[in-house]
C-alpha positions in Angstrom: 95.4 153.3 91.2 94.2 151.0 88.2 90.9 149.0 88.6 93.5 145.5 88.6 95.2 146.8 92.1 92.1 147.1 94.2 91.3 143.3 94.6 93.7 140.2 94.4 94.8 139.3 90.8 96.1 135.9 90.1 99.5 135.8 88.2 99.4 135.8 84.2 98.2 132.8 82.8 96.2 131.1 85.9 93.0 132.1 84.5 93.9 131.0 81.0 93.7 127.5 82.7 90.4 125.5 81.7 89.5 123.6 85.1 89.0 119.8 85.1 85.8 118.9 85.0 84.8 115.4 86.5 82.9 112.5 84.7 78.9 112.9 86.1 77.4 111.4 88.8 73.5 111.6 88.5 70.9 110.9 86.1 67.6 113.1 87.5 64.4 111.1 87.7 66.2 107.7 87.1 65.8 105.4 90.0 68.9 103.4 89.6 71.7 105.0 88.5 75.3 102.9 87.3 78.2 105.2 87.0 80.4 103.9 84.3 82.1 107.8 83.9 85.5 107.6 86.3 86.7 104.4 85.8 86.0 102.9 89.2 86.3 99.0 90.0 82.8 97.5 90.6 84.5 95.6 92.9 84.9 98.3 95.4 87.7 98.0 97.8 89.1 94.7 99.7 87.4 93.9 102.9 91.2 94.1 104.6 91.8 97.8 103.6 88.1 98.8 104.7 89.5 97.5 107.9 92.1 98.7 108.5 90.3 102.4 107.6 88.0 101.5 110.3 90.9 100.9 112.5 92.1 104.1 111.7 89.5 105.9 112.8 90.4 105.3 116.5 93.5 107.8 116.2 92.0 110.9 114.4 93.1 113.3 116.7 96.7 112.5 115.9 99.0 113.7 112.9 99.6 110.9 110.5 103.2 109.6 109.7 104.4 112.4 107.4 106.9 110.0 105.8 104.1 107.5 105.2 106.4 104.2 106.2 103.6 101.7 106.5 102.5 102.2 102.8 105.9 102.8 101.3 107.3 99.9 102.8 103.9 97.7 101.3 104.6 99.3 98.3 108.1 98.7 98.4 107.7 94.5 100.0 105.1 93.8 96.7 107.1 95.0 93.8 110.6 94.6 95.1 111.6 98.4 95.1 114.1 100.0 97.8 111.4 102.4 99.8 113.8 105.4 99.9 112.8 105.4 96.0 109.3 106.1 96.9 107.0 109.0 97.5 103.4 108.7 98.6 101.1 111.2 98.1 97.3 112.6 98.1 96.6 111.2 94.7 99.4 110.6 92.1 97.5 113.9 90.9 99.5 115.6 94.2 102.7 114.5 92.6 102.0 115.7 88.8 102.1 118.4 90.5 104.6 118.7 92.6 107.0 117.5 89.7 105.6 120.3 87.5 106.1 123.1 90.6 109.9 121.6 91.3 111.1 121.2 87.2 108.8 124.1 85.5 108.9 127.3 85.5 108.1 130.7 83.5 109.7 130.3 79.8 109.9 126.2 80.2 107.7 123.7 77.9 105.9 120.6 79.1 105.5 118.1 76.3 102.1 116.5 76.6 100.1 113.7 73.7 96.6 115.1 72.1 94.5 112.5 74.3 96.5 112.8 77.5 95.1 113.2 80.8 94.4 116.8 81.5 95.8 117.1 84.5 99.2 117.1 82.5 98.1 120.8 80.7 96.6 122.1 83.5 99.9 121.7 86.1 102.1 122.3 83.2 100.0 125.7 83.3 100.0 126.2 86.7 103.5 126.4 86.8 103.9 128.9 84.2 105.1 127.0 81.9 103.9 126.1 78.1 102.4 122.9 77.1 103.4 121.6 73.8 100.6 119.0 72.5 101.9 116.7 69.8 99.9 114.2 67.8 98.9 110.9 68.3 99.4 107.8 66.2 95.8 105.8 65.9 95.1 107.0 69.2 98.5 105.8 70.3 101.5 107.5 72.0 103.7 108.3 68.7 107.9 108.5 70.0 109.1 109.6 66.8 106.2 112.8 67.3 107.7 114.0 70.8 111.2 113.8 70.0 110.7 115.7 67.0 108.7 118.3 69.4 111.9 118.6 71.7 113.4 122.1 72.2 115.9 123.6 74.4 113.1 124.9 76.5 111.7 121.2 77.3 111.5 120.2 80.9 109.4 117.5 81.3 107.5 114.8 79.2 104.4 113.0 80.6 103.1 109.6 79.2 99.9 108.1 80.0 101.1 104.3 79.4 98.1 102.5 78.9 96.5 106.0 77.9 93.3 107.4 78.9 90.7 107.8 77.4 92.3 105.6 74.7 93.0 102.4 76.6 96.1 101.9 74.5 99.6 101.6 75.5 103.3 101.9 74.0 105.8 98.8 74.5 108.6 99.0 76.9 111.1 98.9 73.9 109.2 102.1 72.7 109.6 103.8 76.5 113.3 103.1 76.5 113.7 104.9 72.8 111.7 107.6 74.4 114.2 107.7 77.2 117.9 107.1 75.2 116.3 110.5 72.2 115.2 112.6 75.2 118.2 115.2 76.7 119.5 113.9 80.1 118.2 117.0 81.9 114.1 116.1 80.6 112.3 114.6 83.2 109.9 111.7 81.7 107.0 111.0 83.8 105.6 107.5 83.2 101.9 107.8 84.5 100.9 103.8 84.9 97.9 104.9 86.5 96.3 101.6 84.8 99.3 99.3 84.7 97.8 96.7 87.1 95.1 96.0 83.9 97.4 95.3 81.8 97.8 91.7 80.6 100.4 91.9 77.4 103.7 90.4 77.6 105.5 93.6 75.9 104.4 96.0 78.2 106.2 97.1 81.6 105.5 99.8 83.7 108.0 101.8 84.5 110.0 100.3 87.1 113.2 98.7 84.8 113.4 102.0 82.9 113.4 104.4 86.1 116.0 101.7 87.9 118.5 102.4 85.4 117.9 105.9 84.7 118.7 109.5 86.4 115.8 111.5 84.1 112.9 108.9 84.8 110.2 108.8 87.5 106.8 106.5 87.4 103.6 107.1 89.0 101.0 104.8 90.1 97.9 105.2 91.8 95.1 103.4 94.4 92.2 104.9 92.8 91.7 101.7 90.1 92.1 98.8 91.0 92.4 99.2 94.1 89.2 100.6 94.7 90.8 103.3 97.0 89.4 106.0 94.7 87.4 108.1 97.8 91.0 108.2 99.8 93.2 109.7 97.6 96.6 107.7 97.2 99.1 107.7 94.7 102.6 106.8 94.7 106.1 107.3 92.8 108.9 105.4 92.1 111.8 107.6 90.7 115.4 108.4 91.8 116.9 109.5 95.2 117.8 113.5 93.4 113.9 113.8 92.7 112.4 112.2 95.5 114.9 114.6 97.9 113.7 117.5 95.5 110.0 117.1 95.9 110.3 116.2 99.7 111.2 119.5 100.6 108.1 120.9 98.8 105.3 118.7 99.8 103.3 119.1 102.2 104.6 117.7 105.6 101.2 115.5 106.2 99.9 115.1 102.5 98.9 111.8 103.3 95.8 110.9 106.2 96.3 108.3 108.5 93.5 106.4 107.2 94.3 106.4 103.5 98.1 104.9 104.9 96.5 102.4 106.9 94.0 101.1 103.6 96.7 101.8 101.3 99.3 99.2 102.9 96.7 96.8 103.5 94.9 96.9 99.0 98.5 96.7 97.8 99.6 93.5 100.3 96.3 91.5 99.5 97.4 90.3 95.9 94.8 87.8 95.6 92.0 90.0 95.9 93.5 92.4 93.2 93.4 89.6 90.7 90.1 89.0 90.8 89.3 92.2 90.3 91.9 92.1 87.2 90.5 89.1 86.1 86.7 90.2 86.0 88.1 93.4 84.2 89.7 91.3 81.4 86.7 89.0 80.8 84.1 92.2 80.1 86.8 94.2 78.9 86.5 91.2 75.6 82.8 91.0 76.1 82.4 94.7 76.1 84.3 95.0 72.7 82.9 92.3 70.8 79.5 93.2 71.7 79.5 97.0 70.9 80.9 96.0 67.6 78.1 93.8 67.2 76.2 96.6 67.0 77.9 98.6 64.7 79.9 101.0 66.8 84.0 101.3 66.8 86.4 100.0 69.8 89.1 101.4 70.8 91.6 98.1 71.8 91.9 98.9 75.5 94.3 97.1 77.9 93.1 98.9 80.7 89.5 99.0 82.9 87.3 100.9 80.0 86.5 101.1 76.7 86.5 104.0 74.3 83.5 104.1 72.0 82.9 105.8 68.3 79.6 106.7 67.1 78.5 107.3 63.7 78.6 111.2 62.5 74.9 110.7 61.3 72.0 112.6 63.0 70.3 111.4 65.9 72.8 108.7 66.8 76.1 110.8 67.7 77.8 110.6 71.1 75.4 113.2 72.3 72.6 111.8 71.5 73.6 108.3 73.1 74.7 110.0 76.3 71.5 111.5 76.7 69.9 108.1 75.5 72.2 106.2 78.3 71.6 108.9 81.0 67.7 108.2 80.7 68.1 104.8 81.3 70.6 105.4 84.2 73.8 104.5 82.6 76.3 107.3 82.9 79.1 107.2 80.7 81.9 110.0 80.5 82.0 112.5 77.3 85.6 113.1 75.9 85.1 116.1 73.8 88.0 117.7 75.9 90.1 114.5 75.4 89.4 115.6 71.3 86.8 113.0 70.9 83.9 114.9 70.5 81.7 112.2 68.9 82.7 109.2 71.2 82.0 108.3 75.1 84.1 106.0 77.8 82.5 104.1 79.3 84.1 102.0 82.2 83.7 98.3 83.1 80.9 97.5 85.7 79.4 95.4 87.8 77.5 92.5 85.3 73.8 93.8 85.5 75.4 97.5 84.2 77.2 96.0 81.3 74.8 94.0 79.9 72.0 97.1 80.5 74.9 99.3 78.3 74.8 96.6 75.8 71.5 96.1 75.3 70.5 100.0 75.2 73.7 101.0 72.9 72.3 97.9 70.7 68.7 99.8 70.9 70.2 102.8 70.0 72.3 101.8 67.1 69.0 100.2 66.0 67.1 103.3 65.6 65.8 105.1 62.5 69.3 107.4 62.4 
């Protein structure tokens, strides 16, 4: 017997996977910490859906709806969908997934951008199936690029639309090109994890493009504005075939009672959403013009963080500022696996964290490089 068949051995290409590693969470010896590294609203969560978690908590010994009505039916009531079009799940990362175990398999290709989330590689992977990067245009989702990287072997596409970590986004009239050059049997997976940020009058979405196409599915997620982030809950608007195909694979509970209950209650209180989308647009300007001030490059971002260049010089790269930031208990997220190895996101804050950024990326830029 070889030395493989004496102990479990995953299936080829598992281990070839690189696992996704987290933004950081703690700067040692630093009193106060502000982590600006996952993109988290500093305005935490709306008082209604903490409540209604706490309400939750009265019924844990019971299974939770496995058809999650409550929130698909909030979901459905706020942006005018049919709720038999939707599918909730732990995390819209669930249902990347999911779409890559029902659509891929061994010998398929997965069409992915160069700064897309990683998530998209890694299930493309986990399915046995190969990931096809193509370039980006100016850190931009380029069409003309992933038609031109279609092949008979394509399965699925995945968007990041507004991208991250770029911030940037593709207009509608772009998505629907995307959609008419794509084969009919493609799947293109619209992740809008950031849409509710977005304040320009050409962008949409997802939900017109899936609404009038078989091939099309959008997916949306509570851990941004919402605040939800701790609970897990992501959503997905696409056609009855798909949402039938993934049902009988999921998990019959994916969702907890809890993150339902909070859910249903973030996405029906609007007005509390807009101020957190307000706040977001007023530093995501401030954050810009002030970093430039200082002689660093901005990527435009339409979502709830910024994506920072630093000069190649010695002693003021990305490195070197993390390190600098960290000390001062500012934790910003490195993007060297995003192919940014000399830039940093940082995410909008509460005020006192933004203006402590500012005024140590101005110190730093000030150095002797």
């Amino acid at each position: 017997m070889s030395v493989e068949m004496m102990k479990p051995v995953p299936r080829p290409g598992i281990l070839d996977i690189a696992a996704y590693v987290p933004g950081k969470e703690h700067a040692p010896g630093v009193a106060r910490v502000y982590k600006l590294s996952s993109n988290e609203t500093p305005l935490g969560a709306s008082p209604k859906a903490i409540e209604a978690f706490k309400a939750a908590a009265g019924n844990l010994e019971r299974y939770p709806d496995g058809q999650a009505h409550e929130l698909r039916e909030a979901i459905a009531s706020v942006h005018g969908l049919n709720p038999a079009n939707i599918l909730c799940g732990n995390g819209s990362d669930e249902l990347l997934g999911l779409l890559c175990h029902v659509y891929l398999g061994a010998g398929d290709e997965g069409i992915i951008t160069e700064h897309g989330f990683l998530v998209y590689k890694i299930q493309i992977m986990g399915a046995g199936a190969t990931p096809v990067v193509v370039k980006e245009k100016d850190h931009t989702v380029d069409v003309d690029a992933i038609l031109a990287a279609v092949t008979d072997k394509t399965k699925i596409v995945f968007i990041a639309n507004p991208g991250n970590p770029t911030g940037t986004y593709i207009p509608v009239t772009e998505i629907r090109r995307l959609q008419a050059g794509l084969p009919k049997h493609v799947v293109l997976v619209l992740d809008a994890a950031y849409a509710e940020y977005v304040r320009r009058n050409d962008y949409e979405a997802g939900i017109e493009v899936v609404s009038s196409n078989a091939n099309v599915v959008m997916t949306r997620t509570f851990s941004k504005v919402y605040g939800l982030a701790a609970l897990r809950v992501g959503w997905m608007y696409a056609p009855a075939e798909i949402i039938d195909a993934l049902n009988r694979v999921r998990g019959p509970f994916n969702m907890n009672a809890p993150a339902i209950a909070a859910g249903a209650a973030a996405i029906r209180d609007q007005p509390f959403v807009q101020q957190a989308v307000s706040f977001n647009q007023m530093w995501i300007e401030k954050l810009t013009s002030a970093l430039e001030g200082v002689g660093l490059k901005v990527t435009p971002s339409v979502a709830n963080f910024v994506l920072i260049h630093f000069p190649d010089t010695d002693g003021r790269r990305a490195a070197d500022a993390d390190e600098f930031l960290t000390s001062r208990g500012y934790i910003l997220r490195a993007v060297r696996g995003y192919g940014f190895p000399n830039s940093l996101r940082m995410s909008v804050g509460p005020e006192e964290a933004n203006r402590g950024v500012i005024e140590a990326l101005g110190e730093f830029m000030g150095r002797k490089a």
